[in-house]
VOPAGU-2260 file (C-alpha; in pm, 1 decimal, decimal comma):
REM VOPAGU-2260
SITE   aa  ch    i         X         Y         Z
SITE  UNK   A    0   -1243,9    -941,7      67,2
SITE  UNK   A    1   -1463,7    -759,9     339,1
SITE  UNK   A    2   -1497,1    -935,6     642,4
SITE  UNK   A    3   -1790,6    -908,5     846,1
SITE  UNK   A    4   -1951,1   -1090,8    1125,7
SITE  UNK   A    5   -2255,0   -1272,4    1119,7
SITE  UNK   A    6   -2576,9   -1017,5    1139,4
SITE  UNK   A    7   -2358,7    -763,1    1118,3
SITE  UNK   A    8   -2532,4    -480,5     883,5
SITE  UNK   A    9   -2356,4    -453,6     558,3
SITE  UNK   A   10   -2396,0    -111,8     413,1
SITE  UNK   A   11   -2335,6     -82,5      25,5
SITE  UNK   A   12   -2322,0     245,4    -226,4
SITE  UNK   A   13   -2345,8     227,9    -589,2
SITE  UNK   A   14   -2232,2     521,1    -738,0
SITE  UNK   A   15   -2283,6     641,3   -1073,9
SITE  UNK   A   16   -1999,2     848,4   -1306,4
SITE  UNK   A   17   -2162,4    1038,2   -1565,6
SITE  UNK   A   18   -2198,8    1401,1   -1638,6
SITE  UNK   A   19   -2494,1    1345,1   -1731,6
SITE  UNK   A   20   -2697,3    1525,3   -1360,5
SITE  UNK   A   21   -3055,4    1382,1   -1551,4
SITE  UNK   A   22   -3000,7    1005,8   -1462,7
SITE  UNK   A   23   -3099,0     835,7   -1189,7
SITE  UNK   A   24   -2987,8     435,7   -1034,7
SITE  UNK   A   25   -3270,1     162,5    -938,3
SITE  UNK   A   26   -3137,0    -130,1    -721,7
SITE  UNK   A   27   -3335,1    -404,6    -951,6
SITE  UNK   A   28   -3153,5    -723,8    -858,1
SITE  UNK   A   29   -2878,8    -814,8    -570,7
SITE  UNK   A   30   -2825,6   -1220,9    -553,3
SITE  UNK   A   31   -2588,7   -1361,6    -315,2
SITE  UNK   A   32   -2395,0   -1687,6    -365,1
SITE  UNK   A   33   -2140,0   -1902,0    -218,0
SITE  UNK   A   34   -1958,2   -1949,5    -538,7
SITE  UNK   A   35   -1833,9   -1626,7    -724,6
SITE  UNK   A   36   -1831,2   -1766,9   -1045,5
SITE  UNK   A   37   -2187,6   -1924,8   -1032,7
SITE  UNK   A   38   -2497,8   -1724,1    -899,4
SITE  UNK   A   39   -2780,5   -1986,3   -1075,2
SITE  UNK   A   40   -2710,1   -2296,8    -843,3
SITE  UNK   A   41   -2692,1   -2232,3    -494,1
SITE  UNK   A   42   -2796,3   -1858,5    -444,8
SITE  UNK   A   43   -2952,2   -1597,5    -190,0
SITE  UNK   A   44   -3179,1   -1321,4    -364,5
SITE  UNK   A   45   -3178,4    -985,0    -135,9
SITE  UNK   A   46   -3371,3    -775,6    -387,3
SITE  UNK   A   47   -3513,7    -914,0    -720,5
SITE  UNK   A   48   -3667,9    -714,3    -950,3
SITE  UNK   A   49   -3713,4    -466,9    -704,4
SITE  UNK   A   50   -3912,5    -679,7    -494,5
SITE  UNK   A   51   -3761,3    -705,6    -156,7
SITE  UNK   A   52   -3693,1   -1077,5     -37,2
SITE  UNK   A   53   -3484,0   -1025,6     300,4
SITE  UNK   A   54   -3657,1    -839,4     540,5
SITE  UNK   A   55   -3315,7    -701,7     638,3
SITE  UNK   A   56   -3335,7    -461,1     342,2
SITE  UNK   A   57   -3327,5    -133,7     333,1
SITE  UNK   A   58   -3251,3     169,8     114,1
SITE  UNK   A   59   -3130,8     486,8     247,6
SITE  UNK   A   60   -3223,6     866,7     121,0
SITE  UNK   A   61   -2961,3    1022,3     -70,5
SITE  UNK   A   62   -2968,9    1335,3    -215,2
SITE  UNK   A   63   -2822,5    1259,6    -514,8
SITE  UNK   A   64   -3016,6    1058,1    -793,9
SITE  UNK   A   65   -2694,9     914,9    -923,6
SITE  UNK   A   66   -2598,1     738,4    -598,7
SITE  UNK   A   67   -2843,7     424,2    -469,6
SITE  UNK   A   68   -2756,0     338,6     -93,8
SITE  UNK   A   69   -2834,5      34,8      66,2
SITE  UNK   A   70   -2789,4    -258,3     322,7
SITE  UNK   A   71   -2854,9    -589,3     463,2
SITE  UNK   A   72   -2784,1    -814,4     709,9
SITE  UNK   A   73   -2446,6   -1038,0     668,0
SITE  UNK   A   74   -2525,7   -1455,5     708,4
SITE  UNK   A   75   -2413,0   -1731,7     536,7
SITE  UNK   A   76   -2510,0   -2031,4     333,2
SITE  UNK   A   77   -2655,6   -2277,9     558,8
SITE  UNK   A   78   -2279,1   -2301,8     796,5
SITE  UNK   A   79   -2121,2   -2491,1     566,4
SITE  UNK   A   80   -1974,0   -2178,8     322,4
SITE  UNK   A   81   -1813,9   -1890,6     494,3
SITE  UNK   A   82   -1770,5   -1682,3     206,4
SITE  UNK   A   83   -2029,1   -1502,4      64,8
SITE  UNK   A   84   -2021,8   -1327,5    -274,4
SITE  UNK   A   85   -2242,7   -1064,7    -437,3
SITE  UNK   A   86   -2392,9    -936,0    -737,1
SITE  UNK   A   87   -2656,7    -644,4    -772,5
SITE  UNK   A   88   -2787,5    -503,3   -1100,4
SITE  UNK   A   89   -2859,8    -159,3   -1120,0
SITE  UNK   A   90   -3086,1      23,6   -1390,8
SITE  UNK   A   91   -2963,4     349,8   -1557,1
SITE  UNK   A   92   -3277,1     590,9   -1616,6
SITE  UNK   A   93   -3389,6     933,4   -1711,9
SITE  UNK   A   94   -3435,9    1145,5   -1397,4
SITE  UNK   A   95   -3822,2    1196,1   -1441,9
SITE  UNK   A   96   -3914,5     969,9   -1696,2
SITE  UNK   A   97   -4201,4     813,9   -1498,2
SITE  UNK   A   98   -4226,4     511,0   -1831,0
SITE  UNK   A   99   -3889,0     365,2   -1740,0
SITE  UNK   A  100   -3772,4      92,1   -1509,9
SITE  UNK   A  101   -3669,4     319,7   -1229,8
SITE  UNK   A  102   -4013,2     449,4   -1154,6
SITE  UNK   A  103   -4156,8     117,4   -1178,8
SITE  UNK   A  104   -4070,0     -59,0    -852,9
SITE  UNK   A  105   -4136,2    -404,1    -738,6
SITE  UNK   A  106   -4206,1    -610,4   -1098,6
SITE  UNK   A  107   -4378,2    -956,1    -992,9
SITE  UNK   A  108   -4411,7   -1165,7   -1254,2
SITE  UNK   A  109   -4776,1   -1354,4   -1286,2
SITE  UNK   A  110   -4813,4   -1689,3   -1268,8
SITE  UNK   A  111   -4855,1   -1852,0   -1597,2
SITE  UNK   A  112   -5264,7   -1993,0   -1631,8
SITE  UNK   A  113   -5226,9   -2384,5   -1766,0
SITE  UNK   A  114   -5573,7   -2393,2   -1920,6
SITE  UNK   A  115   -5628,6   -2476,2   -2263,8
């Protein structure tokens, strides 16, 4: 565990191990939950598909494709949970391949039209 206060700034790295130098990371998805073994139920999205949704967000420059920094502010699930866990999905792309998911940003998904 990493303990944090409330509002603190919590400042994550994702690294990526390849030898591959032509890759590049994409924070897609981070969801937060109270419950590490469900994050459908009761559940916080930060980021989803790479559409901010806490305005604490932020991504940092790195000069390295293969490392995606980040943070947010800490809270908690409405004071009755005092643990919070996390889980962030990262894409995997071709450094300069301007098609893939990487390059595509924020994805919001359209409403669905109900007429006949």
């Amino acid at each position: 565990p990493y303990y944090i206060d409330l509002n603190q700034n919590v400042f994550l790295q994702a690294y990526l191990h390849s030898s591959d130098k032509d890759l590049t990371l994409f924070v897609d998805t981070c969801v937060a939950s109270p419950d590490p073994y469900d994050f459908n139920t009761l559940v916080y999205y930060i980021i989803k598909n790479g559409c901010v949704r806490d305005s604490s967000f932020s991504t940092f420059y790195s000069p390295y494709k293969y490392l995606a920094r980040f943070k947010f502010n800490a809270f908690e699930f409405m004071n009755r949970h005092t643990s919070v866990y996390m889980k962030c999905e990262l894409d995997v792309c071709r450094l300069r391949d301007y098609s893939s998911r990487c390059y595509q940003g924020c994805i919001s998904r359209s409403k669905r039209d109900l007429s006949s």
